[in-house]
C-alpha positions as CSV (number, residue, x, y, z in Angstrom):
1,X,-76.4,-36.7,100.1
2,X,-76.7,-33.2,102.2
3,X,-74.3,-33.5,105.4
4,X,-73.2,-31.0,108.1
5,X,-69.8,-29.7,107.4
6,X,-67.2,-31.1,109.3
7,X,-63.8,-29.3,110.8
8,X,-62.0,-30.9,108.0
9,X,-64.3,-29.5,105.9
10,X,-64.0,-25.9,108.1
11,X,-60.5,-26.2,107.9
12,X,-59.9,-26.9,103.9
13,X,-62.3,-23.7,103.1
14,X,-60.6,-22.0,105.6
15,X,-56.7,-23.0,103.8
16,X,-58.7,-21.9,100.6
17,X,-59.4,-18.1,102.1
18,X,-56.0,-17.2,103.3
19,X,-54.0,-18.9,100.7
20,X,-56.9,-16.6,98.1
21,X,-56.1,-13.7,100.2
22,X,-52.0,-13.9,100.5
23,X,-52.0,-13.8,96.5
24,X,-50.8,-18.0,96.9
25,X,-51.7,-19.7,94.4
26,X,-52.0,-23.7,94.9
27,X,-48.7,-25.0,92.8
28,X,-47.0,-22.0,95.5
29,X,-48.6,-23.2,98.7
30,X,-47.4,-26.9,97.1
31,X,-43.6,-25.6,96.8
32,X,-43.9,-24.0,100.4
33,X,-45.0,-27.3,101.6
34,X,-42.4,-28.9,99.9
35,X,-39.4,-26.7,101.0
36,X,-40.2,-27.3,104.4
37,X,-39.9,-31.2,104.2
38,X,-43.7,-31.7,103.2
39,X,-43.2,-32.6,99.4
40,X,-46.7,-34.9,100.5
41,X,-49.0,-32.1,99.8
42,X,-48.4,-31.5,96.2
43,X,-50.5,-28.9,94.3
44,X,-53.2,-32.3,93.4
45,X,-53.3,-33.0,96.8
46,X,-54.3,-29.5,97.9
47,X,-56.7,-29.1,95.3
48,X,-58.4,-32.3,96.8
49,X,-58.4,-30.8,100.2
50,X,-59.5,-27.3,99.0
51,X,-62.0,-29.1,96.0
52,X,-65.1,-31.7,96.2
53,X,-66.7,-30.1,99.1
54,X,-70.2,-29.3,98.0
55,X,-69.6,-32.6,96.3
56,X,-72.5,-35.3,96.8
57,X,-70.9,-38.0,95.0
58,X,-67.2,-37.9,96.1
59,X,-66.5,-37.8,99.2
60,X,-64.2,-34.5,100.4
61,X,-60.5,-35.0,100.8
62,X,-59.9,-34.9,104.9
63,X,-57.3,-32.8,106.2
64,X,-55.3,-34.6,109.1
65,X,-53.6,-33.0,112.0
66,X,-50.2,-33.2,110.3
67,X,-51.4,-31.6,107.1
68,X,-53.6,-28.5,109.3
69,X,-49.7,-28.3,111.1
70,X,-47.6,-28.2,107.8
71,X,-50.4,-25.8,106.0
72,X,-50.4,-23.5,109.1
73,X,-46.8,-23.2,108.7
74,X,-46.3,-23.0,104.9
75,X,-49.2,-19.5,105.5
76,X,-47.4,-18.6,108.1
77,X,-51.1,-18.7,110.8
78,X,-51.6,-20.3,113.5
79,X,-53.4,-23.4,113.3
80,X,-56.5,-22.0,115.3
81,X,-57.0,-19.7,112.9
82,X,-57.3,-22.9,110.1
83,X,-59.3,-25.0,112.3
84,X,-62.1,-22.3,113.5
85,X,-62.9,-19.1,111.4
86,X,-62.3,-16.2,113.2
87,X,-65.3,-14.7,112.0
88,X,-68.8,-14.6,113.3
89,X,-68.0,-15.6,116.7
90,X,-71.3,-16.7,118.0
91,X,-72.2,-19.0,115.3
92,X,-71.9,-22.5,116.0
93,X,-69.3,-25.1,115.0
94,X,-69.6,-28.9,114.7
95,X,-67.2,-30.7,117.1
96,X,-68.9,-34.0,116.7
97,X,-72.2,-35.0,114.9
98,X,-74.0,-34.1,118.0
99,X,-72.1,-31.7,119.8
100,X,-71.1,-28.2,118.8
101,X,-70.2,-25.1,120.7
102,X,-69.8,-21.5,119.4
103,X,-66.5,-20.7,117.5
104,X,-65.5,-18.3,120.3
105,X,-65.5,-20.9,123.0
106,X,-64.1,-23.7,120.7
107,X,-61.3,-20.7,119.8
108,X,-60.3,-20.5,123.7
109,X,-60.7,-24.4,124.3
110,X,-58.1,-25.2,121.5
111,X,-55.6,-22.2,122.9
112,X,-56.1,-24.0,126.5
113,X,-57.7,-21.0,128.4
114,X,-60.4,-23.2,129.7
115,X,-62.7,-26.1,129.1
116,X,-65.1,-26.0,126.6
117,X,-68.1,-28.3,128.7
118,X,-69.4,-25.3,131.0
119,X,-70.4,-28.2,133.6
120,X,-66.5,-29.6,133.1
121,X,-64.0,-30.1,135.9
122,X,-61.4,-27.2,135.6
123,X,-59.0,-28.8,138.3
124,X,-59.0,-31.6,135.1
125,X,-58.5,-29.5,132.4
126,X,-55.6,-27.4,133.8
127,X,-54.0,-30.5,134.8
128,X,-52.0,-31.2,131.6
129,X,-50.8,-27.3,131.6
130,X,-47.5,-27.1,132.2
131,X,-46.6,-24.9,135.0
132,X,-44.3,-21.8,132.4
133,X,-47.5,-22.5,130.8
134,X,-50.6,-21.3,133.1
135,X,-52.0,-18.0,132.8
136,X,-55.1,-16.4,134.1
137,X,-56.2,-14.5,131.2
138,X,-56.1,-10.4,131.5
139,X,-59.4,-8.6,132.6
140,X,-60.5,-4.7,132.8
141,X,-60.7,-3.5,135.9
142,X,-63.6,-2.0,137.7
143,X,-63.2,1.3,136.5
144,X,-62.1,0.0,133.0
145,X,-58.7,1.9,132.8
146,X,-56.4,-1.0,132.7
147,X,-55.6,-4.2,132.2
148,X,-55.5,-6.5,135.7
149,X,-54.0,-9.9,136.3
150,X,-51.1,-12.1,135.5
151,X,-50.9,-13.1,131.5
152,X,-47.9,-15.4,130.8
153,X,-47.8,-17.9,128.4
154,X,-45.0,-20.1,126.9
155,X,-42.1,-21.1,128.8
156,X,-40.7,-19.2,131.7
157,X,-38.3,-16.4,131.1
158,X,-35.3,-16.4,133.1
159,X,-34.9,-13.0,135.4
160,X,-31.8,-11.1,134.4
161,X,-29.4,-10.4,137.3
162,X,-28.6,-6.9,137.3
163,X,-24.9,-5.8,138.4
164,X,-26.6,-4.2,141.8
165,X,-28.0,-7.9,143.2
C-alpha cells in the first residue's frame, strides 16, 4: 500500500538527519530523552519512530506533539525545524490528505508570522498573539541598505532607568 507521507512521517526522517548529523546515536538520543524526564522514548521506541517508513505492511510509528517537544529538546532544535525540512523551500508539504502548502509558508504559519490560507482573516489569526508577542516582521528598504520596521518577539523587555531620568 503506497501512501503520501505524512508530518509524522516528515518529522521522524527529519529526527533521523540531525540526530545522523550530531554524531547521536539512538541508545544516546534515548539517554538524553531520559535525563530530561522522558525515559518514554527508549532507544526501541525511537527506532520505531525513525524505522518502518517505507514499510507496506506495518504501519509507521507516529510521532505525537509531546514526543516532536521532548526530541526537539534532547537535539537541542527547534521544533519547526523537526516538523518542516528546512530544505527545498518551494516544495510542497502535506498538511492534510487534501491540503498542502509549500514548506516556506507552512515554516512561517507554525512560527505565527501569518496565516497560512492566503484568502484567511488576519484580524483572526493575530488574535491569539499575545501583545509582547506581535511583531511585524523586518523588510529592506527601498534602496536596499537596511533593515526597516519593528521586529520583537517574546515577552516584553522592561526599559532600564538610567540614573539621569
Amino acid at each position: 500500500m503506497d501512501r503520501a507521507p505524512t508530518p509524522s512521517d516528515l518529522t521522524a526522517a527529519r529526527v533521523r538527519q540531525v540526530r545522523i548529523r550530531r554524531g547521536i546515536t539512538v541508545p544516546m538520543l534515548a539517554d538524553r530523552c531520559d535525563a530530561i524526564g522522558a525515559p518514554q522514548l527508549t532507544a526501541q521506541a525511537i527506532y520505531k519512530i525513525e524505522g518502518q517508513r517505507e514499510s507496506a505492511t506495518r504501519p509507521p510509528r507516529r510521532v505525537t506533539v509531546d514526543e516532536l517537544l521532548i526530541l526537539a529538546l534532547a537535539l537541542n532544535v527547534a521544533p519547526v525545524h523537526l516538523l518542516v525540512p528546512p530544505d527545498d523551500p518551494g516544495a510542497r508539504y502535506p498538511l492534510t490528505s487534501k491540503a498542502t502548502a509549500s514548506r516556506s509558508s507552512v515554516r512561517a504559519w507554525i512560527r505565527g508570522i501569518g496565516p497560512i490560507d492566503p484568502d484567511a482573516d488576519d484580524r483572526e489569526f493575530y488574535t491569539e498573539v499575545p501583545p509582547g508577542e506581535f511583531y511585524h516582521p523586518a523588510h529592506m528598504s527601498s534602496d536596499g541598505e537596511a533593515f526597516v520596521g519593528p521586529v520583537q518577539q517574546g515577552p516584553p523587555q522592561k526599559r532600564e532607568e538610567s540614573e539621569d531620568e
